[in-house]
KEKEDREN-47180 format. One record per atom (N, C-alpha, C, O): x, y, z. Coordinates in steps of 0.001 Angstrom, whole numbers, plus 500000, padded with zeros to 6 digits. Each point is the difference from the previous one (the first is absolute). Layout:
KEKEDREN-47180
XYZ;...
This chain:
KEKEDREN-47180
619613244822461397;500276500874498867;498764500107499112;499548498915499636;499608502540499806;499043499986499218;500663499764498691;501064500450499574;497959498640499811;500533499534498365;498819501112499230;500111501158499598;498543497693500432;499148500357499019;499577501296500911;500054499905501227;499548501246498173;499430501229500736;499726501054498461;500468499949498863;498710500803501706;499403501205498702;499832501160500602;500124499853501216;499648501239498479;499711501303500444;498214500168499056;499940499647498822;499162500745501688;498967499722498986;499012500880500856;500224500509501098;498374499564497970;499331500605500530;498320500134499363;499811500122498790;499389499847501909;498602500231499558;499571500415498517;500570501016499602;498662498476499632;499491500821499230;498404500504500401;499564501001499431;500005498632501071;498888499786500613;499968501940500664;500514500292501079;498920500572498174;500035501243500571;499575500389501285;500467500907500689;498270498052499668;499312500476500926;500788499592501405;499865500662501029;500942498208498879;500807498933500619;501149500489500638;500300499877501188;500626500974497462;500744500580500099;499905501978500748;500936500530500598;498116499942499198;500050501039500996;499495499629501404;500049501037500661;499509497997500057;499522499238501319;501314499812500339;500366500400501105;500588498950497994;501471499171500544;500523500893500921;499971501230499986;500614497839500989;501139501073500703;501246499883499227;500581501085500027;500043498056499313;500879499299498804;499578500236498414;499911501052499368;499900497801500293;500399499680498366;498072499325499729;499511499742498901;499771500131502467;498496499056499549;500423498570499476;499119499341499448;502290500055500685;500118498622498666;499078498707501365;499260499100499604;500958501073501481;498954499387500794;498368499522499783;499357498952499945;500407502548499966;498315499942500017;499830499896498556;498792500002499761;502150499877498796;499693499834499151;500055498455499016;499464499513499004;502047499986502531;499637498725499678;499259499410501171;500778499077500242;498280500808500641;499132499383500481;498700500398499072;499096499246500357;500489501529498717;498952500505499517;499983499102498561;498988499417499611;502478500570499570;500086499103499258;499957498527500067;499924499187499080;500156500585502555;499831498241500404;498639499663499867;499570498905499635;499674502235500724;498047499565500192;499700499587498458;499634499005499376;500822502661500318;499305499950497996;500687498819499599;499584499892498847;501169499175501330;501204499107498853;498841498871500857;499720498993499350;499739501117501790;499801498500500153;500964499377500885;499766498933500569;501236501669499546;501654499001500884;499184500273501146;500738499412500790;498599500887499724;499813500246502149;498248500159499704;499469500215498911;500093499668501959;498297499760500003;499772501252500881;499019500723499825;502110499562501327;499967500979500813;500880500828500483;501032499406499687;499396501799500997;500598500393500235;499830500356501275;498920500375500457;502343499507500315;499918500115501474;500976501512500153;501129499941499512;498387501546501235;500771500904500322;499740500689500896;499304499668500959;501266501502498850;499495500930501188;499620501362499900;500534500880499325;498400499198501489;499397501275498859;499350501323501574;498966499814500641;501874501203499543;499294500905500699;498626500031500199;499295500407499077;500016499101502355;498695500482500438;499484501133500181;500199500612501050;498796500038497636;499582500653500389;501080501558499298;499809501216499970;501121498018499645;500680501215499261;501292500624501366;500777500951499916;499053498254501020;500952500158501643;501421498905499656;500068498793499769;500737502063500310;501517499604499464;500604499394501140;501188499716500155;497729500099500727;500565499877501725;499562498364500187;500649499095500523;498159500875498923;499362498642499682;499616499133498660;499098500231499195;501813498755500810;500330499239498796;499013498849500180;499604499781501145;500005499545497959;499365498645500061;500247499589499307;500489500675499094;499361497624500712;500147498952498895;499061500101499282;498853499888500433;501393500320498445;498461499494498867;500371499014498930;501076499878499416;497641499342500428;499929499142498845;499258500726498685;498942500613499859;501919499085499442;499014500795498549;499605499445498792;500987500154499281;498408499455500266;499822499240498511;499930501015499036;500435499801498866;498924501563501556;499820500407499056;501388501301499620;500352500868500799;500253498918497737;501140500757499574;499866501301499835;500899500752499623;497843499598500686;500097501940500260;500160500539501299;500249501178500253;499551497641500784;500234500675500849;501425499945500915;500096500386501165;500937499061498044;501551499915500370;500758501420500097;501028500239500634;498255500589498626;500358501487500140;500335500573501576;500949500566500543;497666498931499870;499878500616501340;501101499474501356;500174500506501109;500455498251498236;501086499944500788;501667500314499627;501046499477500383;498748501258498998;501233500696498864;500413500739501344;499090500535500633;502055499531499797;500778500761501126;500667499300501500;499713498992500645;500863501622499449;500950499654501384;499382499960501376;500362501035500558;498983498356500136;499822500104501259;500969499511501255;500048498814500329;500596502053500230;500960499833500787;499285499673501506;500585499210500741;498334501317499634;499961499549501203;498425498950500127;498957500021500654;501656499165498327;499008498710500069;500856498780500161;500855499815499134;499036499318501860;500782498938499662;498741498782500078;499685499585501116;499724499953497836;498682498879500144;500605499013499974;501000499905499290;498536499032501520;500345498798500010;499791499075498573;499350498959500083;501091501365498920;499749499344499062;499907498392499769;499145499615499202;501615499495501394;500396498651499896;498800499802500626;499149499597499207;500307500586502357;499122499854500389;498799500315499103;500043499160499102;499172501444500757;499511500254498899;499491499144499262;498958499362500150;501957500618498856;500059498657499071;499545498584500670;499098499271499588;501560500559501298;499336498858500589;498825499722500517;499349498955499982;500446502039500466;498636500242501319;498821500144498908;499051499217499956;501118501869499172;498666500001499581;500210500097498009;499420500873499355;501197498409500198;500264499938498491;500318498044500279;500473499389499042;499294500008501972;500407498750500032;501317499868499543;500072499303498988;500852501076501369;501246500060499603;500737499372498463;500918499235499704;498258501442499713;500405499979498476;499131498817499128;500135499825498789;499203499620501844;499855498602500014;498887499536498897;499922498849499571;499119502371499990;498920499996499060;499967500967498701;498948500098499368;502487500788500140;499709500572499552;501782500922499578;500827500051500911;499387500334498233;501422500780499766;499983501525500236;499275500911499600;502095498993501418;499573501656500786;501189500430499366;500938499212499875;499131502054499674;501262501076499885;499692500799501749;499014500392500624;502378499533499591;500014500825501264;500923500448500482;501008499315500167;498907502267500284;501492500540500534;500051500268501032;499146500437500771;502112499268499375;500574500052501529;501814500287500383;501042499843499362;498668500569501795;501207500478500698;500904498861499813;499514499025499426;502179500887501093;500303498884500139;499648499404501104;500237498803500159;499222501846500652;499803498889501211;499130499055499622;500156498779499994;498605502081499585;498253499328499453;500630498890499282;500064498843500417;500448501647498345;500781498559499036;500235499003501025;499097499178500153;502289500692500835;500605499401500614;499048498905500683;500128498786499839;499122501695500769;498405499992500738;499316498918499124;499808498878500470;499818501439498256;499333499513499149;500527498443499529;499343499007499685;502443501265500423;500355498294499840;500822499159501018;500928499221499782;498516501124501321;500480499126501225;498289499611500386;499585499015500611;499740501968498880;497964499232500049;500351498885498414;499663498821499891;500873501780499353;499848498693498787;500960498189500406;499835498859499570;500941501647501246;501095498810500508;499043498952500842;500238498799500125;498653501893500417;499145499281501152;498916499668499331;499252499270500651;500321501043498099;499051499676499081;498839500750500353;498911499433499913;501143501675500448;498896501506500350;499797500675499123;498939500624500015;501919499530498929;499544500859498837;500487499316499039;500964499278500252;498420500779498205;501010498978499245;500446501169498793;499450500598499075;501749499329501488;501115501279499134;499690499721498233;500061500858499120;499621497770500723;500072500367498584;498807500131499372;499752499495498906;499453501198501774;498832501120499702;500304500851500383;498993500695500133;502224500046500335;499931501203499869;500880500485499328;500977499310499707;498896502191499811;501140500853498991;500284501090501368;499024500614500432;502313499586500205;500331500931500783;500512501145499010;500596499888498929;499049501072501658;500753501206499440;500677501077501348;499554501077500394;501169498465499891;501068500722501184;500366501552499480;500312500350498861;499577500290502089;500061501614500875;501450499873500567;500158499607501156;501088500778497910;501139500360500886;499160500961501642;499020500743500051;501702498888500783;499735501198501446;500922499517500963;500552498960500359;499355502536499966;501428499628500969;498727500910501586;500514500585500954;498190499293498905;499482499963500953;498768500488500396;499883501046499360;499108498802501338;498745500690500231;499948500701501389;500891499799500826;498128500969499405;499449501086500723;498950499568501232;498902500217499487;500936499445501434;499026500118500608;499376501029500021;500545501074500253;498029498791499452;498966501593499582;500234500663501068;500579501086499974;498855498152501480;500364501110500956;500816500882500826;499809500935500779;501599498120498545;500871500637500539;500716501277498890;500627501047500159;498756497996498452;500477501250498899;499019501744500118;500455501142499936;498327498449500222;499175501039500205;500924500970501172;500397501147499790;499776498186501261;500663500809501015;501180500860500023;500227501034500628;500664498108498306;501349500638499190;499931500897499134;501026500565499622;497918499709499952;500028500741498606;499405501322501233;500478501123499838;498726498714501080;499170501273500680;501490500651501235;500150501098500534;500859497394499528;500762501039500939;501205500308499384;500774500849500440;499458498336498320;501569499906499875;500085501115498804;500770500960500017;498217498711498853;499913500356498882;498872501176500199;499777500558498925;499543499904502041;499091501254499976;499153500163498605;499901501014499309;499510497679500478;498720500293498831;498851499240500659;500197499451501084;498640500491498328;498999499084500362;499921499062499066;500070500213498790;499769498637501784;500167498364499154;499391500117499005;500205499476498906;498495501674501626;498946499905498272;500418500967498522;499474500347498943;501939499814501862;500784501078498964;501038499114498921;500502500152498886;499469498970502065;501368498861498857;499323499197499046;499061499218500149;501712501180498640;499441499365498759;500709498647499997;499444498909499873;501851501316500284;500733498771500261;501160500066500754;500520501100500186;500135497542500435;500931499607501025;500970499115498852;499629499391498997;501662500782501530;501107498796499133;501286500539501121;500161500899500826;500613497922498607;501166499677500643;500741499714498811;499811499194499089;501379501950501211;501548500117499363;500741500366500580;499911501016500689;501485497947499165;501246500111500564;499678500716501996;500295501154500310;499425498382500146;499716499728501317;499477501676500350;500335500710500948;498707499604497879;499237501346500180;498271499504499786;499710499318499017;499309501061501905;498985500172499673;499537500906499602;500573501032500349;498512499098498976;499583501400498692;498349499937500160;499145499115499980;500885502082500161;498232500286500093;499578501168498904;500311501191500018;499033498223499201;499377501021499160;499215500201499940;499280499037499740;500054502226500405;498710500463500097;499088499971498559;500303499580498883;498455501045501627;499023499852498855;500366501351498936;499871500159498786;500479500424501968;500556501625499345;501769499368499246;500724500910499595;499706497956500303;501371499677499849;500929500710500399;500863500361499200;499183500006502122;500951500010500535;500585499232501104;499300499583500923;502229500178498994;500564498345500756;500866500842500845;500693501018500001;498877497971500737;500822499958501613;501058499291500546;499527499550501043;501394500156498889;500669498973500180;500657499565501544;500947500769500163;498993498749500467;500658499541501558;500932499235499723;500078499569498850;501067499984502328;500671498889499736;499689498736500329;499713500323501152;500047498255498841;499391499504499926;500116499271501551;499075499572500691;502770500445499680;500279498840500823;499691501361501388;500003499460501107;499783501901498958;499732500817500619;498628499817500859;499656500128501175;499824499546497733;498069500170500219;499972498722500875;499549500020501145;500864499063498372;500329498462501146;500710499684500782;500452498866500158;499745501997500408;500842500459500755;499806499958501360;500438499454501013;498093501944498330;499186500386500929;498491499292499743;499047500768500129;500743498241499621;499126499119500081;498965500367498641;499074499232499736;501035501310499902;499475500209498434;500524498810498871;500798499162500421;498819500774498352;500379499889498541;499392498501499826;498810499713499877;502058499598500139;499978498279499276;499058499135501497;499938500356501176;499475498493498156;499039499294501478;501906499097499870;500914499766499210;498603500037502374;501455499231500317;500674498753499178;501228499979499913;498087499105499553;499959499292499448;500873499951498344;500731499201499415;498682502144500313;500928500901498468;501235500658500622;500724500822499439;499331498981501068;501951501240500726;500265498737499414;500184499907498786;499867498638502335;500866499114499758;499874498908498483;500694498991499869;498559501355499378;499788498997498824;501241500347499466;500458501119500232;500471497643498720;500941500320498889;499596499670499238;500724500122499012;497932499232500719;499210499671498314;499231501283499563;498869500337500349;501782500149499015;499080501424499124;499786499472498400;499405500829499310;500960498008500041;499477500028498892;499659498641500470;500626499260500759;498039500538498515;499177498168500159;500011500141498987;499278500695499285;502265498109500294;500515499448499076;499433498283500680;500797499063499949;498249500803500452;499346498869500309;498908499998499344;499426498912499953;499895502318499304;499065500199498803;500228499744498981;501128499787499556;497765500174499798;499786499899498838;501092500934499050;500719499699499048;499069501429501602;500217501651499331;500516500865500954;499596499574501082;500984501271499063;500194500491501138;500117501613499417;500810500149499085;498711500629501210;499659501766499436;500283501019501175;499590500045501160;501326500812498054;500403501125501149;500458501401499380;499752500188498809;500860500743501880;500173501095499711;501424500279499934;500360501016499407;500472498233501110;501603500117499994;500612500148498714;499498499333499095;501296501260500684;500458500613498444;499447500274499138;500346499544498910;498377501457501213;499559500419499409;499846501676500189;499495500366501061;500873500564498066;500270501212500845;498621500887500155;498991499939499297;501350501139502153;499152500647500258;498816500706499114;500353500757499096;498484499055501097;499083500576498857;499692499489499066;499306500580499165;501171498009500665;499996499337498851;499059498983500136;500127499089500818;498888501034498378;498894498874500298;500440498353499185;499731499481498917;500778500268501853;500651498441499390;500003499074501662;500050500445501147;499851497754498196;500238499769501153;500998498587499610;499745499409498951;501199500174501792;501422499010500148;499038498708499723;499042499839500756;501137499439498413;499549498441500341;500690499268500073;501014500385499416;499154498352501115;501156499148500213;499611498326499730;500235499225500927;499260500320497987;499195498814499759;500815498640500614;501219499841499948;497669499099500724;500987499646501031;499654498355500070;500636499067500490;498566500967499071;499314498560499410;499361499567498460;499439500930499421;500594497635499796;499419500334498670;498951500629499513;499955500735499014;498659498756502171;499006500730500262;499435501855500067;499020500733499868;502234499249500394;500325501786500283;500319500093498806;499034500559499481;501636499268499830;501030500387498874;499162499864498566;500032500581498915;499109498201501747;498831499806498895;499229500764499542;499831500346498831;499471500062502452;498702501082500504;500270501160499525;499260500442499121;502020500446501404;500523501560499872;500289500119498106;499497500902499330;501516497846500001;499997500219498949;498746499915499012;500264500484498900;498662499105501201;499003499691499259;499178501527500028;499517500636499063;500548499748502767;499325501520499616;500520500985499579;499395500911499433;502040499041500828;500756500732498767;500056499858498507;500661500800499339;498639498165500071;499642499535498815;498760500542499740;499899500537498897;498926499469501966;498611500346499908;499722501390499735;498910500307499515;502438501045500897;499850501005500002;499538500896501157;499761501204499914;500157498086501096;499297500305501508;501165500438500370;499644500983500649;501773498999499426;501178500076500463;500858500494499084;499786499753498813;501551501182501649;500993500380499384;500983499521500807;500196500247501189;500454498989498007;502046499654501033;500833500102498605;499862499940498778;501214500280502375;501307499472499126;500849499575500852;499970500280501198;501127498777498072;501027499196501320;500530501332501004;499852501151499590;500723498590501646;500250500762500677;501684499877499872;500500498875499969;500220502145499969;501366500483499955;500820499620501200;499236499651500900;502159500274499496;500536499191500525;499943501413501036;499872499667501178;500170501243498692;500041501601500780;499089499683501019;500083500134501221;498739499273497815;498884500533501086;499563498651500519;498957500056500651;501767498334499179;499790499246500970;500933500013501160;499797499530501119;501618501292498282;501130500450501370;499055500797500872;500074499587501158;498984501500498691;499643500907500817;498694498652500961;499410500333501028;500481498772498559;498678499576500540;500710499188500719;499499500093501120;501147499352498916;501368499060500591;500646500335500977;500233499132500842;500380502548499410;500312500370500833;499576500794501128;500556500303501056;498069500013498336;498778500745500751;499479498316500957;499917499949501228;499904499288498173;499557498733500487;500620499685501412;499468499835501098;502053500135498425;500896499491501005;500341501217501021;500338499594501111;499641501745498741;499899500970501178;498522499265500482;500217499475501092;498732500359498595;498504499918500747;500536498866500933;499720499906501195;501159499169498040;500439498621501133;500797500486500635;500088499307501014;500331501188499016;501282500438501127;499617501140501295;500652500159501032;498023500596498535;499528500587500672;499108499114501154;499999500094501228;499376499165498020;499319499009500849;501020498889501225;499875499659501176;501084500101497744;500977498930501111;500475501384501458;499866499872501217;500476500875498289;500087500851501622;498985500422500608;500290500580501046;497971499331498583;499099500130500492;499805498776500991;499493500093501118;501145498363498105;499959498913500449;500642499847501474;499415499680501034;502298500718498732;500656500333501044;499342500792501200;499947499551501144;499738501231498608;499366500932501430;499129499623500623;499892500232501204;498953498826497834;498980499524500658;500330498617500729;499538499652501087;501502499502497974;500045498898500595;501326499279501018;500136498899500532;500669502287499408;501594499396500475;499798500368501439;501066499835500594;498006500589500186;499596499868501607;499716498794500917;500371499545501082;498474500083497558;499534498174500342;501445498808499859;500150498980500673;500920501637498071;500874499358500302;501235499863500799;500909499185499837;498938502041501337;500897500120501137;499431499288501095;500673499237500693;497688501059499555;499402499101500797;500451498495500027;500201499274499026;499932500368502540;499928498395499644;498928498937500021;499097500464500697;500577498376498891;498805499713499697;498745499766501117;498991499364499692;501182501153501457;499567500136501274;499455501501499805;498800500251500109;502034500599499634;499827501535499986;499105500182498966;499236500926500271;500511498494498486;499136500103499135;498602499528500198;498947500619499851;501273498117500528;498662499821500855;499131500498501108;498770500019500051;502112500381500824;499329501039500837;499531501221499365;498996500573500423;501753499909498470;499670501210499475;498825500136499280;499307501017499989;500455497890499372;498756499431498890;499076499700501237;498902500532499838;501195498838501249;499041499401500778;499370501497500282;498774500033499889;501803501089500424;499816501220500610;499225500571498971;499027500622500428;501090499362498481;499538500805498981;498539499177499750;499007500676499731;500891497950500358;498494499525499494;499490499822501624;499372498963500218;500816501842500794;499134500186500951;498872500631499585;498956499757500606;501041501221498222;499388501098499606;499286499517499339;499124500758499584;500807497730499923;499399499255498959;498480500194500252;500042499634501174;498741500639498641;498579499502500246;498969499141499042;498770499949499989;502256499385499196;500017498236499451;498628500144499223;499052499217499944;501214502549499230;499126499937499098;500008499040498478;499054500169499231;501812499052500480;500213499367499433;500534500495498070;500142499318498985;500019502293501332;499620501314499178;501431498660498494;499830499532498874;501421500454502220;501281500038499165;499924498217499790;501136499531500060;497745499368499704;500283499398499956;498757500311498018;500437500024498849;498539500088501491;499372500500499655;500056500540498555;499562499368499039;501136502115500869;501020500417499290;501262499696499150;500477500581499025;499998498054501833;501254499706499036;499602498962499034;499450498927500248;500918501564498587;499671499292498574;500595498494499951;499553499056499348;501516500965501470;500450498488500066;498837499005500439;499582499003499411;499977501617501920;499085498739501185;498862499911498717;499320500794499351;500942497531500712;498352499594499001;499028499091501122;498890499588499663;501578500208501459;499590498443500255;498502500815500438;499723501010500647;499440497847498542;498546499981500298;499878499942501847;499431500868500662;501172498041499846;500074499853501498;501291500589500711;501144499553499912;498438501512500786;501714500429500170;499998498929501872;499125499666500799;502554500156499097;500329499715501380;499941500982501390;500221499714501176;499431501421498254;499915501056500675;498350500284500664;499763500583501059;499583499036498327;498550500146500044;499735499278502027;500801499262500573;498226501137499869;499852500048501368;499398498662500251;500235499370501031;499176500304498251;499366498613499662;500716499154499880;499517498875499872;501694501265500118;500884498688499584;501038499601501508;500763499040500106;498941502090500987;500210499875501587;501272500557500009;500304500393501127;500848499846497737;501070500989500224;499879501318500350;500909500598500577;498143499862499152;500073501782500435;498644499857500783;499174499643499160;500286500461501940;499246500346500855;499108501113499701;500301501191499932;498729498342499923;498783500712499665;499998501477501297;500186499819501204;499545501623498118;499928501165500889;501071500110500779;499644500412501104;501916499348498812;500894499710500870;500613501264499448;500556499634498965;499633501668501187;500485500804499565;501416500685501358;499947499802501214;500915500806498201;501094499029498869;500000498841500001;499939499366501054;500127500078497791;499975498731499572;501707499153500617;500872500677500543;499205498526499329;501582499979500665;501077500063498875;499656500019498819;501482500010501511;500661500513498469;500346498920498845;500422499909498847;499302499646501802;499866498338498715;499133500128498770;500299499762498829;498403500727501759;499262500252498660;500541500671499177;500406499303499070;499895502218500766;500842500896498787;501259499034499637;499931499708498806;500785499915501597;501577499313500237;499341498307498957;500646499573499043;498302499890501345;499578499196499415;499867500269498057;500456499427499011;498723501675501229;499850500518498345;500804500337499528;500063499796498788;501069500944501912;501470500759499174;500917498162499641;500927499748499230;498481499551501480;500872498690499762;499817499338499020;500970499509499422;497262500220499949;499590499628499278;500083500824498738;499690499419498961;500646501724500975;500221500798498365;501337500568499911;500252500755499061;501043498839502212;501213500663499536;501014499686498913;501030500643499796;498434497983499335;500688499716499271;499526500453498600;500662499818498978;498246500732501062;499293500307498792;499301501372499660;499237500263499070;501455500899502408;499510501726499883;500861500448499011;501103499619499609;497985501468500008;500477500691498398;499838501266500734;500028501071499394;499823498869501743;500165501722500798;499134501392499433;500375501137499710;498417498256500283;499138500426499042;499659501285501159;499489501097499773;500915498423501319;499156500857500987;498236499827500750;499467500356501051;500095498884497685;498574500208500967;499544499572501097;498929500428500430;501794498647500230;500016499823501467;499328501216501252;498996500126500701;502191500544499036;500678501133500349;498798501292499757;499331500708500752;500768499199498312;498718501145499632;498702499691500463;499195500930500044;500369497693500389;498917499550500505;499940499814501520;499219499459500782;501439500925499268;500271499953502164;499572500954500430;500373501119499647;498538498602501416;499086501367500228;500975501006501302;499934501178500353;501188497298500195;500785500548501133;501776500573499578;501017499983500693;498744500499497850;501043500277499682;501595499181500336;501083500583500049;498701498040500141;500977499507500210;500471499818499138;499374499947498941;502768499766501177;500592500033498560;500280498621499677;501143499542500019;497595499642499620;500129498592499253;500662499547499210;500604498945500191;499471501895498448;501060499911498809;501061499967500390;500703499087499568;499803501733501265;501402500306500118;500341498579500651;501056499543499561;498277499622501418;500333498881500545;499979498901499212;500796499113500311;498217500633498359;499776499286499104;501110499763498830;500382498967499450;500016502521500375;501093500493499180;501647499124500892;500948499303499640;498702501115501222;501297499675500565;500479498489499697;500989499644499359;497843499412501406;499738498506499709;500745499687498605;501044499373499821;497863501431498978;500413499468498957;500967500135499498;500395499061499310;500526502288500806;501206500218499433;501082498953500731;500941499639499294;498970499731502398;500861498923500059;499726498949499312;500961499651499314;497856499506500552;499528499272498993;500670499909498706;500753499106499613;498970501666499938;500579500424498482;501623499949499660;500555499740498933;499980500587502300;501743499826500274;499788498798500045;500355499430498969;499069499714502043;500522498296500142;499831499879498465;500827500376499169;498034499070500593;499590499452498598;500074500964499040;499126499996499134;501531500635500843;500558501208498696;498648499708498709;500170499515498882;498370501017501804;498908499900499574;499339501421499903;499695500676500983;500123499691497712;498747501550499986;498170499739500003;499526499619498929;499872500510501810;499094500075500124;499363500590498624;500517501019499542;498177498277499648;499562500960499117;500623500097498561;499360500667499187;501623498842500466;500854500238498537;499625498904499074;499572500287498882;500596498073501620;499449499521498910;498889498523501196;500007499536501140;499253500334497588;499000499268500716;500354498817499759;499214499114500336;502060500510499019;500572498604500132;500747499781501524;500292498920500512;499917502391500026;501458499784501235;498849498990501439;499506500783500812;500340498553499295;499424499790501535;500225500680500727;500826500897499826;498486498916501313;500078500640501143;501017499198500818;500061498773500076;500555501932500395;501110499183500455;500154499137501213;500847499115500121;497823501391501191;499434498843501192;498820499343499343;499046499629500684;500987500210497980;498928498927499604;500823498807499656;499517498872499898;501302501314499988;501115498484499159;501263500257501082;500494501095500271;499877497652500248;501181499924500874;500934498765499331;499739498799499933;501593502032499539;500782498693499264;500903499579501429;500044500495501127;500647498331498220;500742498852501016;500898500536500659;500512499527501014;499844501849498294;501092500825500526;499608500211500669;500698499575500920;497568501409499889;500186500640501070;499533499184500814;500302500069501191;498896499028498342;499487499210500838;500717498992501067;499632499405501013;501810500730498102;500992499579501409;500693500971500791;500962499619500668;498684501590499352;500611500699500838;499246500272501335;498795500206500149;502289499741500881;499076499971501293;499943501246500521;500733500983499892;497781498692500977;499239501259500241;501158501452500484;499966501184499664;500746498244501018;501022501302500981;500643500330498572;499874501213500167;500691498706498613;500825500429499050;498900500450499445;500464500946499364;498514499052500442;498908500704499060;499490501671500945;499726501103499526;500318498444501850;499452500932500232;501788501589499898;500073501187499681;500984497678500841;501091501226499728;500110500378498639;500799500870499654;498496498570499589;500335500376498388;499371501051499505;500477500587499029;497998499941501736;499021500652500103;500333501045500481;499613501029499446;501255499055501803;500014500998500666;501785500464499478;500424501072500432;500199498352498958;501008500918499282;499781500146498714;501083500222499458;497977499764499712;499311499835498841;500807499585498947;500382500587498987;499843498064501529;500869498933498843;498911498893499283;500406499180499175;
């Protein structure tokens, strides 16, 4: 249930005509630099002025937060990674940084393992109910939607409609579950998500009940830190809110829960096949599918979870056979084993597979039985363990044949 929440919006002029919303984002990451609260800011900012290609940037300096004022739908950056890899994972310095819920999610299952240290960072969460692969969006817009990509000013998703508006403002609208249908719209990974608000942030900012044309954007303060931060720049004059009305947290509430419900039958279609299979039939099926494997190492690589300096996977360590292509199916099956208790279904696996294999969906699968045994969410709070890191007395007396039927009727 949303308690604390505001309807609010930029004062920041320059901020506010960039917004695809209200600007209260880029006006409070701009107010974190000037106040001193964050040393840096971590976002994402169009290359090159190409809406097709997003990158991470670090910024110190508060004039240039403008330039990431807007919606990029068909960027999904590995943010958590990121942070870790090359900001030392929080570890020298206070970052404001926004992110998807996955990225969030991402960000504190790396803080649980001591990879990033969360309390240097200020999250500011992006309600989304999903991103775009560039190349498959470029391709949609030239066959489905008959414009050229360099014509769209902007992309969004409402009520299971995608909307294309041009630079001339005029919108296009498709249906959404249509376009994915036919292999267009959401990367696979977003059909099946039911987290559209990262209420695992700091802050969490979106567009839901707020009406058409209306430059305002939903906040939903979600930690003290958050609540701290947002009210102070609403004090500073950088920001306009007022509490948000019970109207317009019903509309964000029930828009929320259609996005989950859309996703749980995205879930169904993709995943209730593997659960007719029997656990013989699945394996053969998976064995069949990473024939295709050529053990580029793309999806181990990619996933924001894997930290280990030495992986078990590495060729050097005599499990995977140096130049042995396909690799045998143990290796992929190995990695989906080692992160199924802790995927946030971020997708980048998946997006990093040069052989288009569907990794996530197998990773996904893992974890959602996982998550049934140990009635565990990946990603929500960085107190929950991981749940094959700690084994209590309970399971530890259960024998192997009842664990594995418990798995395979997902008790």
């Amino acid at each position: 249930m949303i308690e604390d929440a505001y309807v609010a919006h930029s004062l920041d002029r320059e901020i506010l005509d960039r917004a695809h919303c209200g600007g209260v984002v880029s006006s409070l990451l701009k107010f974190a630099l000037e106040s001193g609260e964050v040393q840096a800011v971590v976002a994402i900012r169009a290359r090159n002025g190409n809406r097709y290609d997003g990158v991470p940037v670090t910024i110190t300096n508060p004039d240039e937060i403008a330039d990431t004022a807007g919606t990029l739908h068909c960027s999904s950056v590995n943010i958590a990674r990121y942070i870790k890899e090359y900001l030392n994972g929080a570890s020298d310095m206070k970052i404001a940084v926004v992110c998807k819920p996955c990225d969030a999610r991402a960000i504190i299952e790396l803080a649980k393992r001591e990879q990033i240290k969360r309390e240097n960072l200020f999250m500011v969460g992006l309600n989304c109910t999903g991103t775009l692969a560039p190349v498959v969006a470029k391709k949609m817009l030239e066959e489905e939607f008959k414009v050229s990509p360099a014509d769209v000013a902007m992309l969004d998703i409402e009520d299971d409609k995608l909307i294309v508006t041009l630079k001339d403002n005029a919108r296009i609208e498709r249906e959404l579950t249509e376009l994915e249908d036919k292999g267009y719209g959401r990367r696979e990974n977003c059909r099946r998500c039911e987290i559209n608000i990262p209420i695992m942030a700091d802050i969490a900012c979106g567009k839901w009940g707020i009406d058409a044309g209306e430059k305002a954007t939903f906040v939903q303060l979600c930690s003290k830190k958050g609540s701290d931060l947002f009210k102070a720049a609403v004090k500073s004059g950088c920001i306009e809110a007022k509490q948000a009305d019970q109207k317009t947290i019903d509309i964000v509430e029930t828009k929320d829960k259609a996005a989950r419900e859309l996703a749980l039958q995205w879930q169904e279609s993709d995943l209730a096949p593997f659960d007719q299979m029997s656990q013989k039939e699945r394996f053969d099926y998976w064995s069949k599918e990473f024939e295709r494997c050529i053990k580029c190492f793309g999806c181990r690589d990619a996933c924001p979870i894997c930290y280990c300096t030495k992986c078990y996977l590495d060729p050097d360590r005599g499990l995977v056979a140096a130049g042995e292509i396909p690799p045998e199916p143990l290796f992929p099956m190995i990695r989906a084993a080692h992160v199924m208790d802790s995927c946030v279904n971020c997708g980048q696996c998946q997006d990093a597979c040069t052989m288009e294999l569907p990794v996530s969906r197998l990773v996904f699968f893992l974890s959602k039985k996982i998550s049934e045994i140990f009635k565990h969410e990946p990603g929500m709070d960085v107190l929950d363990t991981p749940p094959l890191k700690v084994v209590t007395d309970e399971e530890i007396s259960i024998e192997p044949a009842e664990l594995v039927e418990a798995v395979n009727s997902g008790q």
